[in-house]
BABADREN-635731 format. One record per residue: x, y, z of N, C-alpha, C in turn; residue in one letter. Coordinates in steps of 0.02 Angstrom, whole numbers, plus 32768, in hexadecimal, padded with zeros to 4 digits. Layout:
<atoms>
XYZXYZXYZa...
</atoms>
This chain:
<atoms>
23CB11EE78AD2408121278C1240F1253789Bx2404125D785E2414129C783923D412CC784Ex2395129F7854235612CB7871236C12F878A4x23A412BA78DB23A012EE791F23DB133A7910x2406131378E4243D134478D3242E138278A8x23FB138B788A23B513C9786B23A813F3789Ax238613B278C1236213E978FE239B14147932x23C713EB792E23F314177963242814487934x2435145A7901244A147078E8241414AC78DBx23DD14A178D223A114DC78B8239514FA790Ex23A214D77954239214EB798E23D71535797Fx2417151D797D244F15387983243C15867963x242615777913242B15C778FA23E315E67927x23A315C0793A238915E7795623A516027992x23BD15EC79CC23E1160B79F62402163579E6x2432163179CB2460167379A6243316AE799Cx23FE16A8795A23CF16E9795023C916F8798Ax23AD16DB79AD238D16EF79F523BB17337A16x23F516FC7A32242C17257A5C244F17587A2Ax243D176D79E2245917A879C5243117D879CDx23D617BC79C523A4180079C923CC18197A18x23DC17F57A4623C9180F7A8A2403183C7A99x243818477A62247318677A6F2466189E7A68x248F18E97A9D246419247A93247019397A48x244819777A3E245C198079FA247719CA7A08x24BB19D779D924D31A2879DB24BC1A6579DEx24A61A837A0A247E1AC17A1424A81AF879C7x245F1B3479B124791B36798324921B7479A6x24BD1B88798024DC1BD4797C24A81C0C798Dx24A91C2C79B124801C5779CA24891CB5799Ex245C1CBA7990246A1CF1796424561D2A7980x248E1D4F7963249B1D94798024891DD07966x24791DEA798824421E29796824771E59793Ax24621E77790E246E1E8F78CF249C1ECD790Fx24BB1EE178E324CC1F34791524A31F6D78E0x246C1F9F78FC244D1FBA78F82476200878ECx2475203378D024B3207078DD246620987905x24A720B3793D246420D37964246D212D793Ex2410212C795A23F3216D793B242D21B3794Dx244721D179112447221479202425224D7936x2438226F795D241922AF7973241E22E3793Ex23C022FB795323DF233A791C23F323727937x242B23927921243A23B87944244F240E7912x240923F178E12409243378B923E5247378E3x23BE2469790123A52499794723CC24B17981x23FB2492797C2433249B79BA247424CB7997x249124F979D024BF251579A9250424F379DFx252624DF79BD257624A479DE25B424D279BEx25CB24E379EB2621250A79C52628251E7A08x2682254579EF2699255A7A1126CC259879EDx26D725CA7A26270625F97A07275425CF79ECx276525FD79B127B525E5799E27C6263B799Ax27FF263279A92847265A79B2286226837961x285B26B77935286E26BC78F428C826D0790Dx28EE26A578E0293726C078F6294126F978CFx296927367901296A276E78EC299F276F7904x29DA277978C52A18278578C22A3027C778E1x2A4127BE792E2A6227FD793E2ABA28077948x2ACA2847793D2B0A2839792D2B27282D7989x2B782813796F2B92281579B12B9D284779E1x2B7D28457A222B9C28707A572BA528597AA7x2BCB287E7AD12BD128747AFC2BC828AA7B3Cx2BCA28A17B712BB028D07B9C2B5C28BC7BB5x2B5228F17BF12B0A28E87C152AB829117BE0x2ADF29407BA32ACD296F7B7B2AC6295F7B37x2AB329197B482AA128EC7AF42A7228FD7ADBx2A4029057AA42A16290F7AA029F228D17A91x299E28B17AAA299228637AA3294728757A84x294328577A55290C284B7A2A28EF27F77A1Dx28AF27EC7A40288E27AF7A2D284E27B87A0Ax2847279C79DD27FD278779AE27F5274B79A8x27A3272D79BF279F26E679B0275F26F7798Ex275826B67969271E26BA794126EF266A794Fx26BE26857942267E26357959268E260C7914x269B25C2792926A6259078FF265F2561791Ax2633256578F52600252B791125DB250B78E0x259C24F578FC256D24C178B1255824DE788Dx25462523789D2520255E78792537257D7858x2549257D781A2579258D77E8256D25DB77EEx252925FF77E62503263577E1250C265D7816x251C264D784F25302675788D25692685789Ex258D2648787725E42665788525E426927857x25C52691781625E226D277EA25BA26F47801x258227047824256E2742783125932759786Cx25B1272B789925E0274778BE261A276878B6x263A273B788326712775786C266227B37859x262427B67830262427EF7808262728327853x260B2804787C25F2284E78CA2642285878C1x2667281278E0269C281B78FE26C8286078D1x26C52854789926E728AD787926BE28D3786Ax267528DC78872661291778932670293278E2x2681291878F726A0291C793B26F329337946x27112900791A2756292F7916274B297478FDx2721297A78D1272C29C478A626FD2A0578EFx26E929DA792126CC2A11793E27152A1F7961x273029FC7974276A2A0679BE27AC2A197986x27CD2A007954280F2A13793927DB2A3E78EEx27FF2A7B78D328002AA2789728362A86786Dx280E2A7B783F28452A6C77FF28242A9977B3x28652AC077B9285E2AF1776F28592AC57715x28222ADF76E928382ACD76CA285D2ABD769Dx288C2AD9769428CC2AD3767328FB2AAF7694x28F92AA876DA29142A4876FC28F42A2176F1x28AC2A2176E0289029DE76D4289029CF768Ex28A229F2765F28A129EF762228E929C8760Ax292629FB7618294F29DA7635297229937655x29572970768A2940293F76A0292129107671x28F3292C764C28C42905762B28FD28DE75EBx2920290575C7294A2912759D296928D7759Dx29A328E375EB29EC28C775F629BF286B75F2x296A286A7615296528197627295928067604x2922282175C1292828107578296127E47562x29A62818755629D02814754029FE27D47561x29F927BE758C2A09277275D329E8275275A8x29962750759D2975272A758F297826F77554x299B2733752E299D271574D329E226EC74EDx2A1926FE75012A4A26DD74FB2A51269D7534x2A28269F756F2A272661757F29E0263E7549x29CC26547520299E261A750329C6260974DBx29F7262D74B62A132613747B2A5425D47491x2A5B25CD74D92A8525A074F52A5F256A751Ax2A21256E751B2A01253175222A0524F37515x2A1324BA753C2A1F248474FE29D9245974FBx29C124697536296F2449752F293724747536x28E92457752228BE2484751728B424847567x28D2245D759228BD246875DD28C424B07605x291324AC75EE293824ED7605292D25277602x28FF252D75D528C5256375BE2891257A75CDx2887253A75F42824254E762F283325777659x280825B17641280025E4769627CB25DC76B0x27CA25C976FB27A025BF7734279225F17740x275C25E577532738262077772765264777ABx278B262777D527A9264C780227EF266077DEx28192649778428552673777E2824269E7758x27E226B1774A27DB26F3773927C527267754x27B2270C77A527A5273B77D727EA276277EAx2822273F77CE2859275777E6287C279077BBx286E276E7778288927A87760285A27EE775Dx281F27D5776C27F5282B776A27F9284577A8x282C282C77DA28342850781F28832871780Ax28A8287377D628F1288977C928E828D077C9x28B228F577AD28AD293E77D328B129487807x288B2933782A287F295C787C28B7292E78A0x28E428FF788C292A28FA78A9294D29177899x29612935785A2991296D7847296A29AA786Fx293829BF7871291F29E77899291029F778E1x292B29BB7907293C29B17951298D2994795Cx29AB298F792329F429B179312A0429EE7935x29E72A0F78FF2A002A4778EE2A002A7F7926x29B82A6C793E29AC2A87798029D42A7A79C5x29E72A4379CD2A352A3479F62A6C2A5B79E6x2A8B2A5A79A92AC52A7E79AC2AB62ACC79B5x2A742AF179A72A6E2B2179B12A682B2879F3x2A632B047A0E2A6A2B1F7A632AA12AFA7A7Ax2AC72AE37A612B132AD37A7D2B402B177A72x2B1C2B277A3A2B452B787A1C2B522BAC7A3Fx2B0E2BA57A632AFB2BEA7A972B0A2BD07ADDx2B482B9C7AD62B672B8A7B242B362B687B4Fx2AE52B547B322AC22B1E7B642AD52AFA7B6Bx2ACF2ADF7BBD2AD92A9B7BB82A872A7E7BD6x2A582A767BAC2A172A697BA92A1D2A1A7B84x29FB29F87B8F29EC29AB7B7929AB29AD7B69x29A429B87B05295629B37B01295529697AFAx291929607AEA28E029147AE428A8291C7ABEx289B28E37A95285428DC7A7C284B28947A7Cx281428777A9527DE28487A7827B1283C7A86x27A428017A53276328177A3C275227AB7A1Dx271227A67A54271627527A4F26B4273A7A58x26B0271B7A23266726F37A3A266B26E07A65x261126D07A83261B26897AAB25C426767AA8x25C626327A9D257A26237A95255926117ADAx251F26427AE8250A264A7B2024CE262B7B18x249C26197AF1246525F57B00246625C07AB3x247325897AB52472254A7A7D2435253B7A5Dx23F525437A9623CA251E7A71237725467A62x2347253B7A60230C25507A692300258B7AA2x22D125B47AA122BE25D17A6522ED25DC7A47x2314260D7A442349263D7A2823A7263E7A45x23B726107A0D240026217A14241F26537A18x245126647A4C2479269A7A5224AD26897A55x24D026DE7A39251D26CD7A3E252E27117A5Bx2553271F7A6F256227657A8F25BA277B7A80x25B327A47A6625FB27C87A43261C27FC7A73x265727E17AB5266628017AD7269F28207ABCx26B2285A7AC8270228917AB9270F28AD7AECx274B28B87AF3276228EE7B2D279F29097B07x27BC29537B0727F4297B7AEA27FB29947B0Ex285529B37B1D286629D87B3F28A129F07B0Fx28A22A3A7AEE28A92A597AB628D52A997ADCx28EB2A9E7B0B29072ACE7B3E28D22AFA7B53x28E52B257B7728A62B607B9728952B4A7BEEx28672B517C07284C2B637C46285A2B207C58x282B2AE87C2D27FE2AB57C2828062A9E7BEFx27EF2A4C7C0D27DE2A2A7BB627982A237BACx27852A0D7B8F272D29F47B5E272729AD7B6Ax26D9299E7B6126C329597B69267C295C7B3Fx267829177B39262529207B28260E28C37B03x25C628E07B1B25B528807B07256E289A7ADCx257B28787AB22537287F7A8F252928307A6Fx24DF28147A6724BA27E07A6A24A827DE7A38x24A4279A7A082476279479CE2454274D79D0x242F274579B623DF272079BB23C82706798Dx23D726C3798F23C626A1794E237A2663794Cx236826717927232E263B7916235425F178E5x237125B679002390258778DC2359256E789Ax2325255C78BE22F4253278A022EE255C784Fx22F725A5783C22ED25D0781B232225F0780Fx236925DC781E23A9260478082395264B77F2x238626727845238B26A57829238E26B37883x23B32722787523BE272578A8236A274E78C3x236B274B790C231927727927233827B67953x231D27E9793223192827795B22EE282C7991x22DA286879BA22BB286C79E0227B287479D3x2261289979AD2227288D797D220F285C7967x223528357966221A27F6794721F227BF7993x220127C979BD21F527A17A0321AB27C37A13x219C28017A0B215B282A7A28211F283079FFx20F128177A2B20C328107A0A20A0286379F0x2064285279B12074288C79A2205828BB79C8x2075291079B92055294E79ED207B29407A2Fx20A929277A4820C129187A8D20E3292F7A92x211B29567A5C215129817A72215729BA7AA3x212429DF7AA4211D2A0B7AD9210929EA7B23x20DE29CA7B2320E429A77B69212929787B67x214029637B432192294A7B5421AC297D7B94x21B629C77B5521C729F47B7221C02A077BADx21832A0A7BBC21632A1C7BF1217B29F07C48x217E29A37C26219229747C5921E829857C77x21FD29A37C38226029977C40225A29DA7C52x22472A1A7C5722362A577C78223A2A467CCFx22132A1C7CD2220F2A217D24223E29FB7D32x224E29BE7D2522A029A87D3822D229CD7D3Ex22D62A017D0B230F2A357D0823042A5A7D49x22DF2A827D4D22CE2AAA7D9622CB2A7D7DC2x22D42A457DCD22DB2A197E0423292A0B7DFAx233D2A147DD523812A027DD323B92A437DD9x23AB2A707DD323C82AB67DE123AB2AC87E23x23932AB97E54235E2AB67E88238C2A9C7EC4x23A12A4E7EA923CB2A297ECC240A2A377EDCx242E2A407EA524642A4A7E8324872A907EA7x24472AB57EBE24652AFF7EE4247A2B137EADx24672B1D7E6B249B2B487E2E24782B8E7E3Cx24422B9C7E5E241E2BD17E6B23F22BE67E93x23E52C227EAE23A52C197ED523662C0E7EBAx234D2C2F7E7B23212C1D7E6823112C177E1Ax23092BF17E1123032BDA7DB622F02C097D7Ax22DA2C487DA822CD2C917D7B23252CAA7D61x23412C9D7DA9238F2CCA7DB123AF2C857D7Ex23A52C577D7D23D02C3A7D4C23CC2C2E7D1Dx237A2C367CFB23842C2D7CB8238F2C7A7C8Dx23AB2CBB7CBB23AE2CEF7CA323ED2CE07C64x24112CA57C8024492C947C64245D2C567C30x24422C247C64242F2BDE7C4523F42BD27C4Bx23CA2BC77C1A23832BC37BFA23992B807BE6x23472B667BF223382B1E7BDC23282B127BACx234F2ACA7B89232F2AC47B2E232F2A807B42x23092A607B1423092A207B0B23232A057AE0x236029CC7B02239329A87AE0236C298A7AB1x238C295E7A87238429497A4423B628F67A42x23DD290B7A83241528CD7A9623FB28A47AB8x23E028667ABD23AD28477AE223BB27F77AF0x23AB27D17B0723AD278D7B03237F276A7B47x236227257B31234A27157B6A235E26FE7BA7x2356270D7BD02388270A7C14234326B97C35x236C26A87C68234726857CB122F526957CC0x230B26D57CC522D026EE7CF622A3271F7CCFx22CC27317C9C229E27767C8022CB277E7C34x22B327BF7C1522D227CA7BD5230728107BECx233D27FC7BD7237728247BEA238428557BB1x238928937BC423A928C27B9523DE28DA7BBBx240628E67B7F245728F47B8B246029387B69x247D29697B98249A29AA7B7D24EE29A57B78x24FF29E67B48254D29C87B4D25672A177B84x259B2A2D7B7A25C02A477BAC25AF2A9F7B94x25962AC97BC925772B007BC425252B137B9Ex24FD2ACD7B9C24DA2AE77B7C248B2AF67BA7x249A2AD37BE824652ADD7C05248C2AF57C67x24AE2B037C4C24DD2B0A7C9525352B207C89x254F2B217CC425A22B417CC125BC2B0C7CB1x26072B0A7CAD26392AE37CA226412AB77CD0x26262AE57D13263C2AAB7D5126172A757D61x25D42A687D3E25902A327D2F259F2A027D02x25DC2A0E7CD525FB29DC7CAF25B929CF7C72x25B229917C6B257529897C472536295D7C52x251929997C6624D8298A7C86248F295F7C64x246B29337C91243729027C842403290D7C99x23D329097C86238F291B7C97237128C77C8Fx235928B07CBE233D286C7CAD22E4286F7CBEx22C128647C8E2272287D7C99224828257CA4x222F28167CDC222527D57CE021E827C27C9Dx21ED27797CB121AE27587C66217B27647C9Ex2151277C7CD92114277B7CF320FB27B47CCDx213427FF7CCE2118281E7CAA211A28377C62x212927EF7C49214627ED7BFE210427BB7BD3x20D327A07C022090277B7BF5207327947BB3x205527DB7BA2203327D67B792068281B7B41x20AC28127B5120D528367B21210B28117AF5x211027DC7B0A214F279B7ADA2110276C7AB7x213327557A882104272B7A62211926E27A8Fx20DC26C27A8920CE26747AB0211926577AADx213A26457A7F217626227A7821B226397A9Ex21BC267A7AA321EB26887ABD21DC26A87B13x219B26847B2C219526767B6821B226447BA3x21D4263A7BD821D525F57BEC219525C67BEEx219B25757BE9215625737BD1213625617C3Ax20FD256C7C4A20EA25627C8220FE25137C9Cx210E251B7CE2210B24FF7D1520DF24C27D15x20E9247C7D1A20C424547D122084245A7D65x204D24457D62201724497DA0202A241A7DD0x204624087E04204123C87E26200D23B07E35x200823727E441FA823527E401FB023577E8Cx1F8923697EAF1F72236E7F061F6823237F08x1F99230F7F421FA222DB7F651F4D22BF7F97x1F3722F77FB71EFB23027FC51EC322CB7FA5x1EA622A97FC21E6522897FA61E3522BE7FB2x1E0422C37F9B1DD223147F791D8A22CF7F9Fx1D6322F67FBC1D3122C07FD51D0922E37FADx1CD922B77F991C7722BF7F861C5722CF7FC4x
</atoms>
């Protein structure tokens, strides 16, 4: 009797083992992939900004005979281009407004003198950082006292004339070969007419530095440059009806070769500004000289690069 009560007791736990192996077992936790931070771009080759607005305190007025002044300046990745932009941007005011020196001295004086006493009311070293754009501002306080001054002098003499100036980047080519930015102005200072003008600058990122026109031509090619933007011109005074024949017009306006340049679509663009290759009424004129005949006068890089071959669909027999 206890024999059989062994055996069936030793049957019992084997059954049991049995029916526990056969129970499923808990799937494990499934693991989840790490999060990876995805790759940055570099975007030290690339030029990314945009124009900003410098506030220029004008006083109050009213009427159609305000006088309106805008300056913006390039805020972008390129630390080196915005200040070389500013620096154009007031070689540019100083071409369109005159400022004497004894106003700029003056001027210079009174912001000094702001300067010390808002530092000495500072309460943090924050309040104290000048940005690039509050010191574009204060080195434009001449040629705003100097495009007032010029307002009330023609309010004096009973005008009712509405001058204008500005004067604004804008980045026209971001990436390879050659970044551009192009520095447009337009003034209207009273008289007939106002002024305009765009001029282009050309940067190599990879090399923080800016590229002239010289620098793109291979060497000895300047005269055949010449030679190529010569016949565009007479094709373009040709068209244009500015004359009958290109003898009678350059008695007056003679051809030079710009120095204002950038790479265009189709060809390398030179830019003249206003009277220098034509009248007032041509505004400011472009000469665009294509890359077919720019082959053995631009250096390789600043070529478009060729056209890929398509493979002929054609089976070719033996």
């Amino acid at each position: 009797m206890l024999q059989q009560k062994k055996i069936w007791v030793t049957s019992l736990l084997v059954t049991s083992i049995a029916l526990t192996a056969c129970q499923p077992q808990p799937a494990e936790p499934e693991k989840k992939p790490e999060n990876t931070p995805a790759e940055q771009p570099d975007l030290s080759t690339k030029l990314i900004g945009d124009a900003e607005k410098l506030q220029l305190n004008l006083p109050d007025c009213e009427g159609n005979n305000c006088p309106e002044i805008s300056v913006e300046r390039l805020s972008s990745n390129q630390p080196f281009i915005d200040q070389f932009v500013d620096t154009q941007i007031l070689k540019q005011l100083s071409l369109i407004l005159s400022v004497s020196p004894a106003e700029d001295q003056q001027i210079q004086a009174t912001e000094s003198a702001a300067s010390e006493v808002a530092a000495s009311e500072a309460k943090s070293a924050l309040a104290s950082v000048e940005t690039p754009k509050l010191k574009l501002e204060k080195a434009t306080q001449p040629y705003m006292q100097a495009f007032l001054k010029l307002d009330q002098e023609l309010k004096a003499l009973s005008s009712s004339q509405q001058i204008s100036l500005m004067i604004k980047p804008k980045i026209l080519n971001a990436d390879v070969p050659l970044a551009t930015v192009v520095l447009n102005s337009s003034s209207y200072l009273g008289g007939a007419h106002g002024s305009s003008s765009q001029q282009y600058y050309n940067f190599d990122l990879k090399n923080q530095q800016q590229v002239e026109l010289n620098d793109i031509l291979l060497p000895n090619q300047k005269a055949v440059l010449e030679q190529r933007a010569y016949a565009v011109f007479k094709t373009w005074v040709t068209d244009a009806k500015l004359a009958e024949n290109i003898q009678d017009y350059e008695q007056i306006w003679k051809f030079k070769l710009s120095n204002n340049f950038y790479l265009g679509q189709q060809g390398l663009i030179l830019q003249y500004a206003e009277y220098e290759i034509g009248p007032y009424v041509v505004g400011l004129p472009r000469l665009t000289i294509p890359y077919d005949q720019l082959q053995t006068v631009l250096k390789k890089q600043y070529l478009p690069a060729p056209a890929p071959v398509e493979a002929s669909a054609a089976a070719t027999s033996k």
